[in-house]
N, C-alpha and C positions, 0 to 999 in steps of 0.2 A: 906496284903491289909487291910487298916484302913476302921473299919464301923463306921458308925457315931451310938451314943445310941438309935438314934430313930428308927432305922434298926433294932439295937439288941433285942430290949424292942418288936417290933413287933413280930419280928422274933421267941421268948422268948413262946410270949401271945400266942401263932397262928400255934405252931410248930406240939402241939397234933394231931390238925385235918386238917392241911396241908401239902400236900406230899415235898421232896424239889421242885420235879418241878414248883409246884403253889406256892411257897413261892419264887422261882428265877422271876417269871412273877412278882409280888405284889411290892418285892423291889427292881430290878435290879439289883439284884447283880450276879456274874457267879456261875453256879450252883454249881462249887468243893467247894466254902467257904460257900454257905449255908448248904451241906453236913457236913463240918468240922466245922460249928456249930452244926449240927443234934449230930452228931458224939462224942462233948465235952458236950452234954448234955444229954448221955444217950439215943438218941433216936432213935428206930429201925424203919428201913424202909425198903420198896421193892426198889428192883431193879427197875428201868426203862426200856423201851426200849432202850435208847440209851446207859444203860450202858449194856447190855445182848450182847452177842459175837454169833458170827456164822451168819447163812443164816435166821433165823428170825427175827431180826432186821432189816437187809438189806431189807429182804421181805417185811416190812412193809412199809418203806421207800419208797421201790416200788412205793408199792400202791399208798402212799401220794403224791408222782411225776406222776404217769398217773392219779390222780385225778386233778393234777395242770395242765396238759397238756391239757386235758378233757377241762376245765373253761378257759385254754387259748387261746385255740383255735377253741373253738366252734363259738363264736362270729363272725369270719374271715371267716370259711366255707363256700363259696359262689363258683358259678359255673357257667362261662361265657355263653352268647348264649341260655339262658333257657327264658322263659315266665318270671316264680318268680325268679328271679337267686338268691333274697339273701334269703328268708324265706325256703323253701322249701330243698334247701341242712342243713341248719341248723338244721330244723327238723332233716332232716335223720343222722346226725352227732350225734344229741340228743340221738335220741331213738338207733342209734348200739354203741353210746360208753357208754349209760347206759346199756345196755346189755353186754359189755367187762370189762366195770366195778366189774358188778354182776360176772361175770365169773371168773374173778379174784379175787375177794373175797371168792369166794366158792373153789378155787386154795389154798387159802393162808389158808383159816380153814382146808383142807386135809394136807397140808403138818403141822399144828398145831395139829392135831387131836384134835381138837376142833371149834365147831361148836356154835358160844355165837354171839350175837344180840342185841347191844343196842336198847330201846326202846328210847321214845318221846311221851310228850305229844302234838305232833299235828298228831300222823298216824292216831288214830282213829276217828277223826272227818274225815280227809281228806279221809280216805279210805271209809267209809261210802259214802260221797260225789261223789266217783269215781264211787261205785256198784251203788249208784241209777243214776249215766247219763249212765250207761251202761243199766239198766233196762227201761230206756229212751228213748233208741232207739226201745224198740216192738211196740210203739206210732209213732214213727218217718215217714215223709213221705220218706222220704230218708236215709238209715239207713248208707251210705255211708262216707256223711258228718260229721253226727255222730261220726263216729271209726276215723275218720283223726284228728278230736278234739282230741278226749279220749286220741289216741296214744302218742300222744304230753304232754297233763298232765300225763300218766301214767308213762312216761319216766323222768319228775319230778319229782314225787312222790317216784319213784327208787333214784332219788339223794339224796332226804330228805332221805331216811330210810338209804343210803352207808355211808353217810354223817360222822355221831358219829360212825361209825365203820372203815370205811376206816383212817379217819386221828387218830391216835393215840394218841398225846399229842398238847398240847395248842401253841407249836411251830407251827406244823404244820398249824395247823388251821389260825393263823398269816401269816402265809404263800398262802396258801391258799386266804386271806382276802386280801392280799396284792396284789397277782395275778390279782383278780376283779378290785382292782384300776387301775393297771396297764392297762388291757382292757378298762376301762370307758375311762382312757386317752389316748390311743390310736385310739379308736371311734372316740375323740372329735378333740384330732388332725388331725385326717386324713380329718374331715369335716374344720374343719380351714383351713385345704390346699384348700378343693376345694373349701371357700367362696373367698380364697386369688385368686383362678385362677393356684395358684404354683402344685397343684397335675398334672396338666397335666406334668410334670418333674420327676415324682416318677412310677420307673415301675411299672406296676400292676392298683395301685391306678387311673390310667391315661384312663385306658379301661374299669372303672366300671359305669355302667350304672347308672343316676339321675333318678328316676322319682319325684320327689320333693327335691331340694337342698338345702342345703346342706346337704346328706343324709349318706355321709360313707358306710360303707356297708352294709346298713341296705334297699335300693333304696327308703327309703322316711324320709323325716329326724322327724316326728313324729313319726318312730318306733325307732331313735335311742336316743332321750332325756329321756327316763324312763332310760335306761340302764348307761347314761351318770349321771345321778343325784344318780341314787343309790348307785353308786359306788363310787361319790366322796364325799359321808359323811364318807364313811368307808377311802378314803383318807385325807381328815379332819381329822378323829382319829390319821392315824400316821405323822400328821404333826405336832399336837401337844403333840408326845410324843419324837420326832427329840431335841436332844441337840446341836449336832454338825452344822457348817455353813453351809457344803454345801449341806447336806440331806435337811436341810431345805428350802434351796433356789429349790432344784431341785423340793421338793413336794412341795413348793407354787407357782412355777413355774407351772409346772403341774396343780396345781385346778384353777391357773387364764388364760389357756388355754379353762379348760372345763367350765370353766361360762362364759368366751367368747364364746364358740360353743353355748350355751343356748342365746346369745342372736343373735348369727348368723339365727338359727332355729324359730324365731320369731313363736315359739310355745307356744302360751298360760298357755294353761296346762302343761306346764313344767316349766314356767315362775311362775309359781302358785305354784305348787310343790315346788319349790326351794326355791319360800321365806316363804312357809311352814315350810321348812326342816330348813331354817336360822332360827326361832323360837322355833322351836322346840327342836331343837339340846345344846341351851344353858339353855334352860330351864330345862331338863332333866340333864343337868351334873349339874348345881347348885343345883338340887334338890338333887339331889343320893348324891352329894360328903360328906356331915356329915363335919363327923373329918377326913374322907380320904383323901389321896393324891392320885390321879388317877395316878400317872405316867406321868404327865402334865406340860411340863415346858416350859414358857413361856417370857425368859429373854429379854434384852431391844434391843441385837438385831433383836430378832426375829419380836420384833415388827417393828422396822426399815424396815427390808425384807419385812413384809408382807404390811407396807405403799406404801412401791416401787412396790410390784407386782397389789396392788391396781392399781395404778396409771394406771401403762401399762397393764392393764386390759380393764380400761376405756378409752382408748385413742384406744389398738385393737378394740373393739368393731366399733368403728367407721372407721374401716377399711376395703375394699373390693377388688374387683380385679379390679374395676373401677377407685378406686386412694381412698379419704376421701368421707365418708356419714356419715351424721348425725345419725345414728341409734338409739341411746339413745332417740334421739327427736321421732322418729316413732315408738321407743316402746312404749314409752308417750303415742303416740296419738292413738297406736292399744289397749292400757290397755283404755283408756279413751269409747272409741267407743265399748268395749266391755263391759264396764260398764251399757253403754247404753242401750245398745242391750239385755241385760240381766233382767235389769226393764223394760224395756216393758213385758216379763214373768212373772217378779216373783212380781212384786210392783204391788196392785191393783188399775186399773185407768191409770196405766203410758200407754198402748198401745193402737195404732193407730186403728181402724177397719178397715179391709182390705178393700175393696171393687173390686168386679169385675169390669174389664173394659167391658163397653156396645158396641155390634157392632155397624155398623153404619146404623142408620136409613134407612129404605127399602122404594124407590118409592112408591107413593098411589096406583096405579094399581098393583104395584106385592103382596103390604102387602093385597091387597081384593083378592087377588085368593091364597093367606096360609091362608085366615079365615077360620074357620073350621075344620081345619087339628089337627090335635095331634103332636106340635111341642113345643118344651120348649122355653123360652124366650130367646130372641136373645142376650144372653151372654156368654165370652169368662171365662171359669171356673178357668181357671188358674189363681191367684192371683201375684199382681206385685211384685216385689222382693225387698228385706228389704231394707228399707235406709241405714242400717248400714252395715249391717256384712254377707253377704252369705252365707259363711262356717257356722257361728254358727246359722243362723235363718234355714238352715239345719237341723243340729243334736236338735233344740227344735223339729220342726218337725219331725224326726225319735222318738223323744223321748215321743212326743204327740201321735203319733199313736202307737207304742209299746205297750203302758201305757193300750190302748184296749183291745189288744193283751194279755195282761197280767189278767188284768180283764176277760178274755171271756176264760183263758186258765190257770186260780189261780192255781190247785192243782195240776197238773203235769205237766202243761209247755207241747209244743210240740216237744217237742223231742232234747237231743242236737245238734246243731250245723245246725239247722232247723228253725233258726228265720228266714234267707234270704230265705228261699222257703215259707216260709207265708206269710212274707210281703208284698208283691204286693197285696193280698188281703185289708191290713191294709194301703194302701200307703195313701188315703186319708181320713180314716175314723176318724178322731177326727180334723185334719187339711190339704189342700194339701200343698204335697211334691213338691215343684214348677221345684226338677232337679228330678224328676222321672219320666223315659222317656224312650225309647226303647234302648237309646245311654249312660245312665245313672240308676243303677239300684246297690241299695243295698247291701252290703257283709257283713257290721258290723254294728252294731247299734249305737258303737261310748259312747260308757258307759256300760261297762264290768257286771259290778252289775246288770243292767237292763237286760243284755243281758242273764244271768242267771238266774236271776230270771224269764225270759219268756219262756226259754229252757227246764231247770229244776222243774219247777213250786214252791211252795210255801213248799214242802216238801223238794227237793233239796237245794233250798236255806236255811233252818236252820240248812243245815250239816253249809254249810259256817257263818251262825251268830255263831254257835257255835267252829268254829273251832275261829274266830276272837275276842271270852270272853277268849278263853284259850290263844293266841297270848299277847293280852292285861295283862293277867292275867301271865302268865311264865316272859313278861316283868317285872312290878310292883316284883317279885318275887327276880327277878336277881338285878334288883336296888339296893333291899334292902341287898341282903345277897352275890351277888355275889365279890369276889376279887377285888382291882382298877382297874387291868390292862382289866379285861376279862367286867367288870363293864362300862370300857368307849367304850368298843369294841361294849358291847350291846346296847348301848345306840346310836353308827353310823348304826348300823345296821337296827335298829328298826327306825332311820333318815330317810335312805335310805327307808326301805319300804314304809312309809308316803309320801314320794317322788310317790314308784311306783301306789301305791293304788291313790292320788290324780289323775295321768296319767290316773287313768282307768276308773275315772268320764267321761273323755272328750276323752278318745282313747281306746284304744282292745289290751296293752301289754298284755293282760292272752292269747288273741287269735294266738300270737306269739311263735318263737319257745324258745328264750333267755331269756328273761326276769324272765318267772317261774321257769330257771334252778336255776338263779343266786338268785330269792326268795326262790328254795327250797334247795339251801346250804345254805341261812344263819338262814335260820328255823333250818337243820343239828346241825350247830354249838349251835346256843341258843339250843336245846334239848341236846349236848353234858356239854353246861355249868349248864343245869339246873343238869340232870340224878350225874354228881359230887356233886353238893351241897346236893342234896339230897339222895344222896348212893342207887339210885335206881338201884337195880339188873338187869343186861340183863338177856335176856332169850337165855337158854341153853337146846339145842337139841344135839340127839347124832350123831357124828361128822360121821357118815358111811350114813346120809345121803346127807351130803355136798359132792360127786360123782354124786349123782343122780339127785342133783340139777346141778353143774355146767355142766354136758349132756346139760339137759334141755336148758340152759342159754345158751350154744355153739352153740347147733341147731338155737334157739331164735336170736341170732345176726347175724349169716346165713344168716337165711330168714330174717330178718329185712334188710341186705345188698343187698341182690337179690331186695328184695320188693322195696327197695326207690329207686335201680338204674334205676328200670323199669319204676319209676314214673318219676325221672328225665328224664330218656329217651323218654316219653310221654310228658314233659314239653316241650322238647327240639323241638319238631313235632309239642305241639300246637303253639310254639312261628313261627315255619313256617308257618303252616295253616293260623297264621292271617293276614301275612306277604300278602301269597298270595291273601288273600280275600282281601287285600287291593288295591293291583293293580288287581283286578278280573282274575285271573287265576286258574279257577275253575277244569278243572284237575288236578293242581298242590293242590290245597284244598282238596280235593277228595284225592287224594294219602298219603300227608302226615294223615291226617283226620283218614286214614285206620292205619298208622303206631302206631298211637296216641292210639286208643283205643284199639289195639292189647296188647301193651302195660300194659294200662290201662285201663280194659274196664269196671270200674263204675265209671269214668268221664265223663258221658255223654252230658255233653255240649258242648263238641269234632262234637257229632253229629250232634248239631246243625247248626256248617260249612257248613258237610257234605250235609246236607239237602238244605241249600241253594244251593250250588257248583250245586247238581242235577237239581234242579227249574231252577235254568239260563242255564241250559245246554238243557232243555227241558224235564229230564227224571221224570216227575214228581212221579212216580209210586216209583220209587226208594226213592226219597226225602221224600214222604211222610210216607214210612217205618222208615226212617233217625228218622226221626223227631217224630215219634209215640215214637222211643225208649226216645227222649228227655223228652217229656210230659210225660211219665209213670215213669222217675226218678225228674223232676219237674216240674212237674203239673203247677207251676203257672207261669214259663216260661212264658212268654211276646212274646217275638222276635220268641219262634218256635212257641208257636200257631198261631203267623200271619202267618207266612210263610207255616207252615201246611194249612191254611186256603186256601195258594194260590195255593198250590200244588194239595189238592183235589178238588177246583173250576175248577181245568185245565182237571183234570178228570173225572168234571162233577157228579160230585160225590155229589151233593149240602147239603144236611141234613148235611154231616158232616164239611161242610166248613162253614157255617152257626152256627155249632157249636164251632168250633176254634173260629169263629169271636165275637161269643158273649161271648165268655170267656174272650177273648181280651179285651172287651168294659167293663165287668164287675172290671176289673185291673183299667184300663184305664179309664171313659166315655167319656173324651174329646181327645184322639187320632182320631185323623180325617181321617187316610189313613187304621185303623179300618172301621170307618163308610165305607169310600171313596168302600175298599172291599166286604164289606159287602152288601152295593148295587148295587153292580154289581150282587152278585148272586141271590140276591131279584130278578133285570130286567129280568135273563135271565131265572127264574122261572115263569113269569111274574106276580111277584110281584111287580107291576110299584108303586104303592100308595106307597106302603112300603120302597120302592128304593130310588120313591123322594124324600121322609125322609129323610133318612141315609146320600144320596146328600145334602140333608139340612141343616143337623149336620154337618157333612162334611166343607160343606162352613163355616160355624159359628167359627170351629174348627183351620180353618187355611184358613184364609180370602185372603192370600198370596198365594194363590197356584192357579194357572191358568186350570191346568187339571179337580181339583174338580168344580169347576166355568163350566167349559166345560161341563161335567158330569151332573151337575143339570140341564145346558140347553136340551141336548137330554130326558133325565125325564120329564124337563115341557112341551117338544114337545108333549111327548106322551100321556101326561094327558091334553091336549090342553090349557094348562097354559102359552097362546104366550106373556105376557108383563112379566113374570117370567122366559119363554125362550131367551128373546129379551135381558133382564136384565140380565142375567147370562154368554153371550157372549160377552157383552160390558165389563165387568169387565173382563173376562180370555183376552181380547182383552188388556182391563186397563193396566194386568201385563202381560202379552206377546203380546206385537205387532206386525203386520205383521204374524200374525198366519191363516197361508192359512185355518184349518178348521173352527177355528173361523168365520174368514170371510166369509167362503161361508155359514152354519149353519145361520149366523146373518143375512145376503141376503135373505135369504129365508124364515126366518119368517116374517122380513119386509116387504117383496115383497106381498108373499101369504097372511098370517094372518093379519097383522097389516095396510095394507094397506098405507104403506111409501114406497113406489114403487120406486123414485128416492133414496133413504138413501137406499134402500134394491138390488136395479141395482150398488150401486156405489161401496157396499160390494161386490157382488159378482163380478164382474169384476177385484177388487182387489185380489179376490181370487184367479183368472183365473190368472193373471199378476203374483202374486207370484208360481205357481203353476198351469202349464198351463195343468197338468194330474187332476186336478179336473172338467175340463169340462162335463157337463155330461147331461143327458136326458133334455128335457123340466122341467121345474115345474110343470104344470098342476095342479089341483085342489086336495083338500087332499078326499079320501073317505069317505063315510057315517060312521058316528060315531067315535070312539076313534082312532086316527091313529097312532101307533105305531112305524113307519119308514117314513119319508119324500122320496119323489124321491129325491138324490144324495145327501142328507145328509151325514153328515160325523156321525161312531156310537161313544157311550161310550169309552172315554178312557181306559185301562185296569186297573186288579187290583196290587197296589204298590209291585211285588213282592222283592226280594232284600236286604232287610233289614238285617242292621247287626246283626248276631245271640249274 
């Protein structure tokens, strides 16, 4: 075989301190003629693995093949008929094949009798970072939520370190690399099927559940764009190392697949990501290349191909299951309106001042009998919703109260994976949250950095500033010194993460199971390419204790398999339980509820169900047990302390429902079926003054609701406030008509108090006519002083039990 001089003259320069292997990556050539030049020039080398004979080569090979099975199939691991069907088996796929991993390495040092460990410079920031979120949780309100975090990066953190030891030579790891691509476009594809409408045609693919689409198997399609971008810079790399025709049509085929799924995903922060990574990616190879040749070739057809896949790129884009959409035009205009949306935050002067909207003006006779009272101004707290953008006038708001949060909690953060059990405290404290509500409530904060830094506190996060100088710093490192071929690899790689890291501005890929795998193999790799350049020694221990470890490890993936199938199997119950509280079939809630937390019994918001299932059944005693366990694992639970509220009102039990209620209101202040409960227990302690209030708020709160309207009139009865009880029946009359107690209630203050005798005869009569069981005693005159019950009034409506936990 002919080299060309510029091969040899390399080859020549570079032979001393490159082994053949790295000398076959650098100039493509097959490794027997770099050899047979090593060979004609004197120069002594080791064996490789691949040339060493027997069952340890094989054995390594292994490994390198259930490492590739491991990354290739983790992404896919999903599990019908669950609650989370795709995150949640991921996880558990995560965490027991990083333990089968481990096991198998600890396998392969025994039968080696050798026990050696590459190191890296990113364990010891990261490992640092892991001990203090585990010492994070003695802070913790819930130490539960916590470990489900940690677990997930610890089983990470186990890839980075298997990473330079499992794959043995720079094949592998190409391989390995190449695997990732393969996954990103198979993500991206399968989401093209369902924008196309054609997955319903692909078994499998056909029965997985959207919850935001086009999602793939990720069931929301912003957890599957990080994974979809980072992978296709590292496929970028090997497209432009493809000489041949039709390698290179299939991988440009493939990446104008996946920047069509990115604009199918009309995700932002992906969209951002991407034309980051378009920047960045050529910037960085112009810069490294010198006098080097990357392995980069570029000829005239390739350009030709990649004009063509251009094309039908942008003509897919605009394609759906409906027929043609303009889509390119709606990216336009969602990039345009987010721009917008964005200066009103950050531009000073550019935003609107909210302003509350005012109720509506009160009759002269009812606003002179609230003079004097202790009531706040008659406005609706809740501010109007952004002109532009909902989604993102959202996350400023999450991100505005966090920032409190963060301030009031700088040096150790509360606890990991305990931002969502604080929140509710923080929902309106710097701005309100206008979708935080009993039906809507927090999981992520929707910016990964934030969400750490308020978990973690201000110590926690400098493991991560510092893990991300040495990141920065091992790049700029490999630029300079590392080989073309492993040079352009670092360079898609370090693409890709720019990709994920932008993602975790505006979403929670670290709070996922996938994404940290596949950032902490390519950490692996860059530590495997840095530790060669730099002839960094692993660390070696004596190999008799690689037995004692893989025990350990065997046990550890056991119980990591027992553990996650138990949660899955807990998943699978709560996905019933909701099922049934949906169509209210509260023994059927109750049963599975019990199966749920048998299962898993520190997810306690299982209980939460539970607790309602009992209230509608009547068993309050039970329910409110239900629901003590929910508050004592999250206190700031929302939906159980009402419902706790209603449970022990039913058992009279008032001090403590009184207390759930004001905790409620302290979340909330303008939940109105708060107030609405709340004064019910006030009345029937007869706390009337204090009732009328709450009734007050109440209406203020939700002007549309006809029972609270109701509610306030039996209150103003009792405090002989008849043009405020007269007023408050004509409005629940407003929005329900024909409401027999309305009617007759309104009758009889007219009649009696008000002395509109015909308007108050023509009420009650209507009432009788709708409802001929409200006939009832004379009226007769009310008694001396404050009257608290009318003859044949109708009472207080009750308090909202019900609500979804």
């Amino acid at each position: 075989m002919e080299i060309s001089n510029k091969k040899q003259k390399f080859i020549k320069r570079n032979a001393a301190t490159m082994s053949p292997e790295q000398m076959k990556e650098a100039v493509g050539l097959p490794l027997r003629e770099v050899r047979k030049i090593y060979r004609e020039m004197g120069i002594a080398y080791e064996a490789g693995e691949d040339e060493s004979a027997g069952f340890e080569g094989a054995g390594r090979l292994f490994l390198a093949g259930v490492f590739i099975l491991f990354i290739l199939i983790g992404p896919f691991f999903i599990r019908l008929r669950m609650y989370d069907f795709a995150n949640l088996p991921q996880n558990a796929f995560v965490q027991c094949g990083a333990l089968l991993l481990a096991a198998l390495w600890m396998a392969d040092c025994i039968y080696r009798r050798k026990l050696v460990v590459a190191g890296g410079p990113f364990l010891l920031p990261l490992a640092l970072f892991l001990v203090w979120c585990s010492i994070s949780l003695f802070w913790a309100e819930n130490k539960y939520e916590g470990v489900v975090a940690l677990l997930g990066w610890m089983a990470s953190f186990g890839v980075l370190l298997m990473t330079p030891n499992l794959l043995s030579d720079a094949r592998q790891m190409k391989a390995v690399l190449f695997t990732m691509f393969l996954v990103g476009f198979l993500i991206a594809f399968s989401g093209d099927l369902q924008h196309w409408g054609l997955h319903k045609y692909v078994p499998f693919l056909a029965d997985i559940p959207q919850v935001s689409p086009p999602s793939s198997f990720f069931a929301n399609k912003n957890m599957a764009v990080p994974l979809v971008n980072m992978t296709a810079a590292v496929g970028f790399a090997f497209f432009l190392k493809r000489r041949d025709l039709w390698s290179t049509i299939l991988l440009g085929a493939a990446l104008a697949l996946m920047a069509v799924y990115l604009v199918y995903t009309r995700t932002r922060a992906g969209w951002l990501g991407f034309g980051l990574m378009c920047m960045f990616f050529p910037a960085a190879f112009f810069l490294s290349r010198g006098g080097d040749n990357l392995g980069v070739s570029f000829p005239r057809k390739k350009m030709v191909v990649s004009a063509v896949l251009l094309v039908c790129a942008v003509v897919l884009t605009n394609v759906s299951e409906k027929g043609w959409e303009y889509n390119l035009g709606n990216m336009l205009h969602r990039i345009t309106y987010t721009a917008q949306e964005a200066s009103r935050h950050i531009l000073p002067g550019q935003g609107e001042e909210e302003k509350a909207a005012a109720a509506a003006p009160l009759p002269g006779n009812v606003a002179s009998e609230l003079a004097g009272l202790d009531l706040p101004k008659p406005v609706d707290m809740t501010p109007p919703g952004s002109q532009y953008d909902e989604s993102q006038e959202l996350r400023w708001a999450i991100w505005e109260n966090t920032l409190v949060m963060v301030k009031e909690h700088l040096l150790l953060g509360v606890g990991l994976g305990n931002h969502k059990l604080v929140y509710p405290l923080y929902a309106r404290r710097a701005v309100i949250e206008k979708k935080f509500s009993e039906l809507s409530q927090l999981m992520n904060v929707h910016n990964d950095y934030l969400q750490a830094l308020v978990e973690v506190g201000i110590i926690g996060f400098a493991f991560l500033v510092w893990f991300f100088v040495v990141m920065v710093r091992t790049f700029v490192f490999l630029l300079k010194k590392a080989e073309p071929d492993k040079k352009l690899f670092t360079i898609a790689m370090m693409t890709g993460a720019l990709g994920l890291f932008v993602d975790a501005f505006f979403s929670f890929p670290f709070q996922r199971a996938i994404p940290p795998v596949f950032f902490a193999t390519y950490l692996g790799i860059m530590s495997a390419y840095r530790n060669e350049l730099k002839g960094s020694k692993a660390f070696s221990a004596n190999w008799k204790a690689a037995p004692a470890l893989a025990l350990i490890l065997v046990a550890g993936f056991v119980y990591a398999v027992r553990l996650n199938a138990r949660w899955m199997k807990a998943d699978e119950y709560y996905l019933a339980v909701t099922s049934l509280e949906k169509a209210e079939n509260w023994s059927g809630v109750k049963y599975y509820a019990n199966l749920a937390i048998q299962e898993n019994p520190n997810r306690a918001k299982v209980l939460s169900y539970m607790g309602r299932a009992y209230i509608e059944t009547g068993d309050f005693k039970d329910g409110a047990a239900s629901l003590e366990k929910v508050v004592a694992a999250y206190p700031h639970h929302m939906n159980a302390l009402l419902n706790l509220g209603v449970a022990y009102g039913s058992l009279e039990e008032y001090e403590k429902a009184l207390d759930a209620y004001k905790k409620v209101l302290r979340i909330k202040p303008d939940y109105a079926k708060a107030h609405n409960n709340l004064a019910n227990i006030q009345m029937r302690m007869g706390k009337n003054q204090e009732a009328f209030r709450s009734f007050y708020l109440a209406s203020l709160y939700d002007p549309q609701n006809p029972v609270i309207r109701f509610n306030l009139g039996i209150m103003a009865l009792a405090l002989a406030k008849y043009n405020t009880a007269a007023w408050a029946f004509e409005e629940a009359l407003r929005l329900r008509p024909d409401w027999p107690p309305a009617e007759k209630n309104l009758g009889i203050v007219l009649f009696q108090n008000l002395g509109r005798k015909e308007e108050g005869l023509a009420h009650l009569q209507k009432a009788i006519s709708l409802d001929p069981s409200l006939a009832g005693p004379g009226l007769g005159e009310p008694k001396e002083g404050v009257v608290t019950r009318y003859p044949g009034t109708i009472g207080p409506q009750g308090a909202f039990p019900g609500l979804r936990p």
